[in-house]
Backbone as a chain_set.jsonl record, in Angstrom:
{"seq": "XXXXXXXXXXXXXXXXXXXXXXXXXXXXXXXXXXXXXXXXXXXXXXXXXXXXXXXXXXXXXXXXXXXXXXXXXXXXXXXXXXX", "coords": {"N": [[19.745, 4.249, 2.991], [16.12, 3.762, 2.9], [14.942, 2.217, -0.009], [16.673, 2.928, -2.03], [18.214, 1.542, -3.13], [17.294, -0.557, -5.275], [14.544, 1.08, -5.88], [11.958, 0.146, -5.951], [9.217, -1.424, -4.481], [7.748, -4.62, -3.188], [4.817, -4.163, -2.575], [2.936, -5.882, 0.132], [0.252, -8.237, 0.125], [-3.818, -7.428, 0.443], [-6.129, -7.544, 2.576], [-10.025, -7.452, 1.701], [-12.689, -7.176, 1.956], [-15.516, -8.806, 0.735], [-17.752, -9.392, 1.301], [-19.233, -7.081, 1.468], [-21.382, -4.396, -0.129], [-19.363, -3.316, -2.701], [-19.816, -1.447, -4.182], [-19.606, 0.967, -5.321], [-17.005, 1.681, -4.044], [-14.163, 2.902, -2.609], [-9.942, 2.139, -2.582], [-8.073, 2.837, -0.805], [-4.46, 3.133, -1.473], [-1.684, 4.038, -0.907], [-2.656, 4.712, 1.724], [-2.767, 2.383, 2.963], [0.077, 1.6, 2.53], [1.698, 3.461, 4.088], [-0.112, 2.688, 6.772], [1.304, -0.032, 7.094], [3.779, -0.101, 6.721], [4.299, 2.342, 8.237], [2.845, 2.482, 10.968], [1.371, 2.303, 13.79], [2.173, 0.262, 15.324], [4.75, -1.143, 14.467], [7.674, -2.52, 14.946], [10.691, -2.665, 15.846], [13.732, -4.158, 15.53], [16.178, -4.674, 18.348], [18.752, -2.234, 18.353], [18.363, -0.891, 16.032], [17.351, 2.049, 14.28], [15.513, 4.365, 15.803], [14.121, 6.426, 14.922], [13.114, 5.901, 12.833], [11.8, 7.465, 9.859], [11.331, 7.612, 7.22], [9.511, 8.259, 4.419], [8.185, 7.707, 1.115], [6.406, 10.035, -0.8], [3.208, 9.806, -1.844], [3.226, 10.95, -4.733], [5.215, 9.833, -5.51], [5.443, 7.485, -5.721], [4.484, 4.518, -8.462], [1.558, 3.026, -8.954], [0.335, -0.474, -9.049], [-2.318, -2.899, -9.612], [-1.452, -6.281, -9.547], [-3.166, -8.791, -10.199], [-6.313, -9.906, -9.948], [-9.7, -10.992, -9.355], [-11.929, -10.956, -11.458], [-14.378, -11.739, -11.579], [-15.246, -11.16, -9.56], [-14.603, -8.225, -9.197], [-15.156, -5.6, -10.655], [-14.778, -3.025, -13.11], [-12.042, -1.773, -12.192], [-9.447, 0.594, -11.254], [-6.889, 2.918, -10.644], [-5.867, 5.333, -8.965], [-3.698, 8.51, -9.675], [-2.236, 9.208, -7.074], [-2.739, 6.851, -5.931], [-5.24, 5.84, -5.116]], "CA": [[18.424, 4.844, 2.902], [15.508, 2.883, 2.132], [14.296, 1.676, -0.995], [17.049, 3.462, -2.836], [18.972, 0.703, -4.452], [15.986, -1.244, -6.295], [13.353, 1.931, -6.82], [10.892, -0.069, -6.018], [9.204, -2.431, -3.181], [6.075, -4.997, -3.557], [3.231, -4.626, -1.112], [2.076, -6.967, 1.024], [-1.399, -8.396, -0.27], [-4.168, -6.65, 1.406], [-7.569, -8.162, 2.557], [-10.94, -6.844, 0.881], [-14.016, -7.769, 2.749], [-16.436, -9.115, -0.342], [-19.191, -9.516, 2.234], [-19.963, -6.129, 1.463], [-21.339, -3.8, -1.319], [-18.465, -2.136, -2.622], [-20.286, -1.021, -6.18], [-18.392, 2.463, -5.297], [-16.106, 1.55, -3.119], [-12.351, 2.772, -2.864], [-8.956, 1.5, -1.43], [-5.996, 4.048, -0.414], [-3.391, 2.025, -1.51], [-0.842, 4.537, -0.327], [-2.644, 4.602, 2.91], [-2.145, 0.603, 3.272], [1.936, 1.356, 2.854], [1.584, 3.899, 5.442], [-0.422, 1.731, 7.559], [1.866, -1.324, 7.089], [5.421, 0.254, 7.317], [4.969, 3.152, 9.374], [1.589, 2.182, 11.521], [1.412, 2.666, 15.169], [2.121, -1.596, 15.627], [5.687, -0.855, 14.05], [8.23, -3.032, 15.87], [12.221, -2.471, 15.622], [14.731, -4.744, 16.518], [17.171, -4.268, 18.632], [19.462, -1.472, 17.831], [17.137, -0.427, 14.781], [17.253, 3.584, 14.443], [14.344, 4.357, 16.378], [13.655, 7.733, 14.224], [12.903, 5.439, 11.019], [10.831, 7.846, 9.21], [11.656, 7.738, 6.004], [8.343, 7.993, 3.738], [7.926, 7.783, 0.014], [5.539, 10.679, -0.816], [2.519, 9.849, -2.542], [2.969, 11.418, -5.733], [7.245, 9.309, -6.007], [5.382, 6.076, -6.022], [3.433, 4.471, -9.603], [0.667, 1.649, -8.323], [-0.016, -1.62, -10.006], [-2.5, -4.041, -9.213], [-1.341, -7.208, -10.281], [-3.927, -9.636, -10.259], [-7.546, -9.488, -9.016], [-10.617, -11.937, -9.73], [-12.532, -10.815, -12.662], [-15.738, -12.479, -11.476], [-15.889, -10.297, -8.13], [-14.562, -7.128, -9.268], [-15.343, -4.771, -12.008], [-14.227, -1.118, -13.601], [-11.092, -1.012, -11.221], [-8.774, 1.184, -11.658], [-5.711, 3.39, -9.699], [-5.688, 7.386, -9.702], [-2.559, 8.929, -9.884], [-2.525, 9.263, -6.064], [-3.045, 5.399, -5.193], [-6.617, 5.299, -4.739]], "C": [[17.429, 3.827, 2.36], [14.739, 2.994, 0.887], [15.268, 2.654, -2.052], [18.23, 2.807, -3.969], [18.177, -0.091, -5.39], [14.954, -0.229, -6.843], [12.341, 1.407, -6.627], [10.23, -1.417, -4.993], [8.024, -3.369, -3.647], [5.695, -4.994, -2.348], [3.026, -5.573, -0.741], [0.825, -7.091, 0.545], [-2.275, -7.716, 0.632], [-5.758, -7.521, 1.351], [-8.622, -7.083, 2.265], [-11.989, -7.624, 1.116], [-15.315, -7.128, 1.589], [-17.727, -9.141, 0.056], [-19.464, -8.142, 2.033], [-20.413, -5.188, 0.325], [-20.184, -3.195, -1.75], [-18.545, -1.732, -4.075], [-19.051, 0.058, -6.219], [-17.582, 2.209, -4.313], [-14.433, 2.206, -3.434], [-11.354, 2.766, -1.829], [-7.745, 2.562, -1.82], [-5.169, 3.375, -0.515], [-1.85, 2.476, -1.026], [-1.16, 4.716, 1.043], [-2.157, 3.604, 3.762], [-0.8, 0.432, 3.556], [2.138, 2.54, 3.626], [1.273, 3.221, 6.622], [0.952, 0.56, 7.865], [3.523, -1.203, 7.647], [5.209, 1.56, 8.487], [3.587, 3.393, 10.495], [2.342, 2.607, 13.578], [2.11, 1.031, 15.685], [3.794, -1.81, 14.873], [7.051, -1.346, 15.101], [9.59, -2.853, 15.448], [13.075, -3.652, 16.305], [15.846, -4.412, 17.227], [18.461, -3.841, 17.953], [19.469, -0.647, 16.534], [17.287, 1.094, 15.305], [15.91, 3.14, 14.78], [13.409, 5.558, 16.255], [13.623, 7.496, 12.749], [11.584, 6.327, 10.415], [10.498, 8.613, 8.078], [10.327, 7.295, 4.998], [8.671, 8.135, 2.098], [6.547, 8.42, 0.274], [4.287, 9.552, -1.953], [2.872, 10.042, -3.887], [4.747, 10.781, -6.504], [6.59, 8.156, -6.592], [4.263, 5.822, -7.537], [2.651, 3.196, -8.663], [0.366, 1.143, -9.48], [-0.904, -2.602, -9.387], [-2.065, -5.382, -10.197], [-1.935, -7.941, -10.523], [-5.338, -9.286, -9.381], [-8.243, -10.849, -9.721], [-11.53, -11.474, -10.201], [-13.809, -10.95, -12.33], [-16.185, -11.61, -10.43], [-15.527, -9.178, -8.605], [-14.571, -6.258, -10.825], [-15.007, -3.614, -11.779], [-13.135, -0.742, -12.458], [-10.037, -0.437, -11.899], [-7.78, 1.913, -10.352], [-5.84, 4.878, -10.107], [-4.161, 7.525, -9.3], [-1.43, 8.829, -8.312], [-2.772, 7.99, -4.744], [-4.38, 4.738, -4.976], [-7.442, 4.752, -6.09]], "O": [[17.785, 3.074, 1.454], [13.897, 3.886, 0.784], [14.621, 3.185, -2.955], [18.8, 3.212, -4.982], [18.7, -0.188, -6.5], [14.461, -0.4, -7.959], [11.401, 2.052, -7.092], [10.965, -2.395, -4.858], [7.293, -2.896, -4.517], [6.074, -5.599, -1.345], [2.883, -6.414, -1.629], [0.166, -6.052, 0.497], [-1.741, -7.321, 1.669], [-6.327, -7.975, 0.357], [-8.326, -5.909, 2.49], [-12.187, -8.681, 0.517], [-15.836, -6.022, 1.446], [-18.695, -8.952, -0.68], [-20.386, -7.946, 2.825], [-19.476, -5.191, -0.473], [-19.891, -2.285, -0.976], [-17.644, -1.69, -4.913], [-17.991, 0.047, -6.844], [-17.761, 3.106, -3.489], [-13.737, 1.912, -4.406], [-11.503, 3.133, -0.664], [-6.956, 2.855, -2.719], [-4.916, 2.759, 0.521], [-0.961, 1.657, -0.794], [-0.192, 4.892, 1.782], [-1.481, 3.675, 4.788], [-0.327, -0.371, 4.36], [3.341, 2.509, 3.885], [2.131, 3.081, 7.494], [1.439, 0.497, 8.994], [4.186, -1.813, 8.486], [5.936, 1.657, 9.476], [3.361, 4.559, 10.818], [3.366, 2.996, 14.141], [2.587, 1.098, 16.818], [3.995, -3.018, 14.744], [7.406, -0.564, 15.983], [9.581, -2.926, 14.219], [13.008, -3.945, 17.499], [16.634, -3.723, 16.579], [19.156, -4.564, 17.238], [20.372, 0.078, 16.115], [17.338, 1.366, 16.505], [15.283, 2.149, 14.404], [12.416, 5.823, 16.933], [13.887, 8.239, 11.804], [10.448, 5.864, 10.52], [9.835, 9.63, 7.875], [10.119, 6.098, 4.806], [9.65, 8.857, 1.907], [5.695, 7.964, 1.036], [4.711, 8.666, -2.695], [2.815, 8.938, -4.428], [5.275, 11.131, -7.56], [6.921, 7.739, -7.702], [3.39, 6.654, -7.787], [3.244, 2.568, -7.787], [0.167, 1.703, -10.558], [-0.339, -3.283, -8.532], [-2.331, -5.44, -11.398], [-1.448, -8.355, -11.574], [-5.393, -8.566, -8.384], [-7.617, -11.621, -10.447], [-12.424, -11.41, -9.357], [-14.531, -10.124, -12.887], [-17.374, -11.301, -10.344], [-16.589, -8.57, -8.478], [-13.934, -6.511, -11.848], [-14.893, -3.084, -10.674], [-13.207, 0.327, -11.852], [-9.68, -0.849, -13.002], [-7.916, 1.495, -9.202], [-5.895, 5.408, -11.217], [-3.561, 6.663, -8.658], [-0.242, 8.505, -8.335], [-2.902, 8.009, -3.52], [-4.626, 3.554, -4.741], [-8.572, 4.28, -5.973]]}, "num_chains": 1, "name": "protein.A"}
């Protein structure tokens, strides 16, 4: 089953287009690991179950950003929820 011997996976970095206001802005960070693992662009290799659709709910996973740049972003934070 996945992700059940470690508990825990790291994300893939995610791009964040600075070219734009984002005073209020917010990022679905559980949408991103939707997007990323179970997206429409989702390729299998041969002989790969082809009914992989094994999700971590929302509310299983904790979010962390680990690093950001101080100088571009201010008051961020994570709701309970990912966003």
């Amino acid at each position: 089953k996945l992700f059940t011997a470690n508990k825990w996976f790291y994300m893939p970095s995610i791009t964040i287009d600075v070219n734009v206001d984002l005073t209020s802005a917010t990022i679905d960070l559980y949408q991103k690991y939707e997007d990323a693992f179970f997206g429409s662009d989702l390729i299998r290799s041969t002989g790969a179950d082809p009914t992989f659709t094994t999700k971590i709910t929302k509310d299983k996973l904790a979010y962390y950003v680990t690093g950001y740049d101080k100088t571009v972003f201010k008051n961020v934070s994570i709701s309970i929820d990912g966003v």
